[in-house]
VOMAR-358381 format. One record per residue (C-alpha): residue number from 0; residue in three letters; chain; x, y, z. Coordinates in steps of 0.001 Angstrom, whole numbers, padded with zeros to 6 digits. Example, Ala and Ser with C-alpha at 12.3 -4.5 7.8 and 13.67 -1.06 7.14 Angstrom:
# residues 2
+-----+------+-------+---------+---------+---------+
!  nr ! rest ! kette !       x !       y !       z !
+-----+------+-------+---------+---------+---------+
!   0 !  ala !     A !  012300 ! -004500 !  007800 !
!   1 !  ser !     A !  013670 ! -001060 !  007140 !
+-----+------+-------+---------+---------+---------+
***
This chain:
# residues 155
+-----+------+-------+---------+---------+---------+
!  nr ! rest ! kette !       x !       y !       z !
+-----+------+-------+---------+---------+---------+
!   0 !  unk !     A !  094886 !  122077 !  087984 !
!   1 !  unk !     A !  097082 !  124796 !  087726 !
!   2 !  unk !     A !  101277 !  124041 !  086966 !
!   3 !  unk !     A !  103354 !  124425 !  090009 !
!   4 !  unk !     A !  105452 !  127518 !  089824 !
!   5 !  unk !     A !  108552 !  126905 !  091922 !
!   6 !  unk !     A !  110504 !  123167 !  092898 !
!   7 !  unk !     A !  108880 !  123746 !  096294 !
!   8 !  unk !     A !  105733 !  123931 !  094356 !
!   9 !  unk !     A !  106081 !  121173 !  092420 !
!  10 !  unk !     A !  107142 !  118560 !  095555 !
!  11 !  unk !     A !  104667 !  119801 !  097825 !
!  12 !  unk !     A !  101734 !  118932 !  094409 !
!  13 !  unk !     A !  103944 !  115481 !  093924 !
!  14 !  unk !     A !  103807 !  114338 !  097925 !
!  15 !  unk !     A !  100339 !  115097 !  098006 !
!  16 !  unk !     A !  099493 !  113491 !  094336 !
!  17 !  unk !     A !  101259 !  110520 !  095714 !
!  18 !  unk !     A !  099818 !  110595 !  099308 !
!  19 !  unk !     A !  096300 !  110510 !  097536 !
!  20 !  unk !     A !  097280 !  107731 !  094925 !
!  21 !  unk !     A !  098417 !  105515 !  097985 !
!  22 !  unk !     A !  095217 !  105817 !  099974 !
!  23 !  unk !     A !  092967 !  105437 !  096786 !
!  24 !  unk !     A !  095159 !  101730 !  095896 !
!  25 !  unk !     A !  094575 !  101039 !  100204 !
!  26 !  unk !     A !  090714 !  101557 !  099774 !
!  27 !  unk !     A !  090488 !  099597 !  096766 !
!  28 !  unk !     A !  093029 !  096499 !  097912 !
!  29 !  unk !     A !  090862 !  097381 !  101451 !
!  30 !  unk !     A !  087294 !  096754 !  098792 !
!  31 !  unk !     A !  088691 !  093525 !  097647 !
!  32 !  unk !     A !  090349 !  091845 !  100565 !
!  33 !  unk !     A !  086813 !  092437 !  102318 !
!  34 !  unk !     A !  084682 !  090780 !  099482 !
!  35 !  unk !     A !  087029 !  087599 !  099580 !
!  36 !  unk !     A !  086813 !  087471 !  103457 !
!  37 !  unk !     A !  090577 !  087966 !  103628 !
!  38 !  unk !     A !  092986 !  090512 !  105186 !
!  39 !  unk !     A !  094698 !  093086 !  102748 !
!  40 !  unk !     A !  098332 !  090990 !  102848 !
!  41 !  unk !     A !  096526 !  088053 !  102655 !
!  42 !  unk !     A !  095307 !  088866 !  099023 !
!  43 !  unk !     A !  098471 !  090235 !  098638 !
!  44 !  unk !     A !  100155 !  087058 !  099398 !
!  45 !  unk !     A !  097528 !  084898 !  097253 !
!  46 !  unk !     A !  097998 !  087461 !  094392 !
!  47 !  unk !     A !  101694 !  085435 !  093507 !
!  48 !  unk !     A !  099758 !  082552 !  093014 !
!  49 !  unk !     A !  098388 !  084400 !  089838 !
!  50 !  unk !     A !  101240 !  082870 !  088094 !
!  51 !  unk !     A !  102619 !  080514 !  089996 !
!  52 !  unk !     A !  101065 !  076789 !  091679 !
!  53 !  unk !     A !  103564 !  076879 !  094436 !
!  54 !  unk !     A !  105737 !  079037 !  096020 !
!  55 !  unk !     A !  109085 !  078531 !  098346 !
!  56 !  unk !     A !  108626 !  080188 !  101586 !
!  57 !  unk !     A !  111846 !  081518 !  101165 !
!  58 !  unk !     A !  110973 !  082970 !  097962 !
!  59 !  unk !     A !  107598 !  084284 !  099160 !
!  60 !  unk !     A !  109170 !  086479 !  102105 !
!  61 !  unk !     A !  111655 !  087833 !  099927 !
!  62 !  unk !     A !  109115 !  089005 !  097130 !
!  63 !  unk !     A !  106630 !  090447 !  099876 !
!  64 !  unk !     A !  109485 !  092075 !  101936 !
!  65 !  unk !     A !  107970 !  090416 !  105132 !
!  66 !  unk !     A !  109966 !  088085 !  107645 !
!  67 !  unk !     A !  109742 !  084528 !  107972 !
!  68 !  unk !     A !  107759 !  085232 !  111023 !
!  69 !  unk !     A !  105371 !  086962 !  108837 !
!  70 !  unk !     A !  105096 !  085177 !  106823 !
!  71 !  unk !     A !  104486 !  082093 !  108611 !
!  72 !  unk !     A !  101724 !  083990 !  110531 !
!  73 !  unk !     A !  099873 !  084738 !  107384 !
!  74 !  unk !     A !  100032 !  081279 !  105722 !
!  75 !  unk !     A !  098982 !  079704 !  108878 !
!  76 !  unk !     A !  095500 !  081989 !  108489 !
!  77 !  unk !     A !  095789 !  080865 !  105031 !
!  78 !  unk !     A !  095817 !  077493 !  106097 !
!  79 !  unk !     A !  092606 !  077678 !  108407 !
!  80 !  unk !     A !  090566 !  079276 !  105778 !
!  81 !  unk !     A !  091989 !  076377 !  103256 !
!  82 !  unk !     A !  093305 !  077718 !  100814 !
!  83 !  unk !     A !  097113 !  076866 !  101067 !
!  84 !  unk !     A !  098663 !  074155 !  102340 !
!  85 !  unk !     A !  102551 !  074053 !  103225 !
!  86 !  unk !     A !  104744 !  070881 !  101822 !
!  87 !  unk !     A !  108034 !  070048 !  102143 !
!  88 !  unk !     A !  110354 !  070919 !  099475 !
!  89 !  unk !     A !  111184 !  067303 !  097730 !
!  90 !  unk !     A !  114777 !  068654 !  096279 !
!  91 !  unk !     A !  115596 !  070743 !  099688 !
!  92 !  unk !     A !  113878 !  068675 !  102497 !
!  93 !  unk !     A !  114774 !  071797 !  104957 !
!  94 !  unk !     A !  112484 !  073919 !  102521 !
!  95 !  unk !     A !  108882 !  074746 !  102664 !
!  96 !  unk !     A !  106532 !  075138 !  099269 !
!  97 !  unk !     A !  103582 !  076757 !  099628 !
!  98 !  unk !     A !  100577 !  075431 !  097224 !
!  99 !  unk !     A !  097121 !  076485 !  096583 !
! 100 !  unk !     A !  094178 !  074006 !  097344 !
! 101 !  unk !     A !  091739 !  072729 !  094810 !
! 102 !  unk !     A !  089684 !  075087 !  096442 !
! 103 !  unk !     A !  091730 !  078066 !  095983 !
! 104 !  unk !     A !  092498 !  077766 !  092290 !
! 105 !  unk !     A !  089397 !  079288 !  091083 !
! 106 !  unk !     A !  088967 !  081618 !  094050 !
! 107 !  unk !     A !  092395 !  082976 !  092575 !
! 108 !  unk !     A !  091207 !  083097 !  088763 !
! 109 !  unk !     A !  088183 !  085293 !  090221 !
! 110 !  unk !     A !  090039 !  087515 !  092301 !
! 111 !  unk !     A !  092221 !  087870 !  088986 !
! 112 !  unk !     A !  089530 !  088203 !  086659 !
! 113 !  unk !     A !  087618 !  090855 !  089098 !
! 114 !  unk !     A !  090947 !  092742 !  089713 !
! 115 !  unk !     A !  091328 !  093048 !  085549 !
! 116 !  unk !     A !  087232 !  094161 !  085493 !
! 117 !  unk !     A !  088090 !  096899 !  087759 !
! 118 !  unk !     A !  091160 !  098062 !  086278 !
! 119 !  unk !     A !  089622 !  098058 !  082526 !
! 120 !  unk !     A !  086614 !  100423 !  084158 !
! 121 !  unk !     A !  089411 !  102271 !  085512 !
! 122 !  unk !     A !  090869 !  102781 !  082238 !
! 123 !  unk !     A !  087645 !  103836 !  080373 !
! 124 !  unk !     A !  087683 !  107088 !  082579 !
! 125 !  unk !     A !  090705 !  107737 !  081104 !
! 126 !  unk !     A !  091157 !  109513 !  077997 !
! 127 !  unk !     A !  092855 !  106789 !  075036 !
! 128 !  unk !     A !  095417 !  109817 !  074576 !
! 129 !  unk !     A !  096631 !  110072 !  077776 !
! 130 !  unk !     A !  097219 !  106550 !  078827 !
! 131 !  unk !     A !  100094 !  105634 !  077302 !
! 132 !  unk !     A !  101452 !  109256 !  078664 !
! 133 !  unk !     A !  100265 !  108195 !  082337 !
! 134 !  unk !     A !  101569 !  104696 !  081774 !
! 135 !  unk !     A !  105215 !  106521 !  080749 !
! 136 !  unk !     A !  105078 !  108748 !  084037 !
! 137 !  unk !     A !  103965 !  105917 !  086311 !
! 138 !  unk !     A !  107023 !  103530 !  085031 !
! 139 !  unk !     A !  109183 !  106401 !  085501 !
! 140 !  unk !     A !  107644 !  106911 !  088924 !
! 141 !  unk !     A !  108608 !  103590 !  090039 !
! 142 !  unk !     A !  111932 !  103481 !  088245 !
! 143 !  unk !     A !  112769 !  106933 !  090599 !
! 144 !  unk !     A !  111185 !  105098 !  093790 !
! 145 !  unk !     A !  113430 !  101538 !  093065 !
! 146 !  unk !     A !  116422 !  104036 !  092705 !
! 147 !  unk !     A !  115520 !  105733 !  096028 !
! 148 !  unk !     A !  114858 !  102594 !  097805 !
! 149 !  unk !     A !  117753 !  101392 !  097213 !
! 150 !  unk !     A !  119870 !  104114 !  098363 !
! 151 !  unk !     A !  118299 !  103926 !  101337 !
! 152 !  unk !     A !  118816 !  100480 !  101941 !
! 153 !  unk !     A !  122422 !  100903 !  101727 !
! 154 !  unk !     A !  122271 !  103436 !  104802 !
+-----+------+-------+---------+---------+---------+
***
């Protein structure tokens, strides 16, 4: 890959580095949601229950970005395929906590465990060198997005 010569150059390389890094992450969250028999923001969704038993709606929407609605519509799917169930919130009886099912719990350690396999075979395609270089650039690639984003959310 040869260096960009001009700015123009250099954002025309970046949009379409970052246009193929997005539809390589949809494939593979696309590749996962599929072996788990779920939709992509559905093992989005059960991914915060990686570190957490229970979840506030309230808090859920905010940390997906999704209405209630949304929400609401994807823990109800959630719900058929049983591995949530909704409870009211004992300190805030107008809240809603969502929890995983006995079921769930180790169908959320797997999806963990197979997410970390496939990111540690990602990694041994990548030189030792030049990770903590691509590491660097990526945090500094979302530090520029968050900035950006929240410009824009001020407009």
């Amino acid at each position: 890959m040869t260096k960009p010569n001009t700015k123009t150059d250099q954002i025309a390389e970046m949009l379409d580095l970052i246009l193929q890094l997005v539809k390589i992450c949809q494939f593979k969250e696309q590749y996962f949601a599929s072996l788990y028999n779920l939709t992509t923001v559905e093992l989005r969704c059960l991914q915060y229950f990686e570190s957490h038993n229970s979840i506030s709606v309230k808090e859920l929407s905010k940390s997906m970005e999704l209405t209630p609605g949304r929400i609401t519509h994807i823990l109800t799917s959630l719900e058929k395929k049983k591995l949530i169930t909704r409870e009211i919130n004992k300190d805030d009886r107008r809240g809603i906590n969502v929890c995983l099912t006995k079921k769930a719990i180790p169908f959320v350690k797997n999806m963990k465990e197979n997410n970390v396999k496939f990111h540690e075979k990602l990694l041994r395609n990548i030189p030792e060198e030049k990770r903590e270089i691509i590491r660097t650039a990526l945090q500094e690639l979302i530090n520029a997005f968050i900035i950006l984003n929240k410009e824009m959310k001020k407009h």
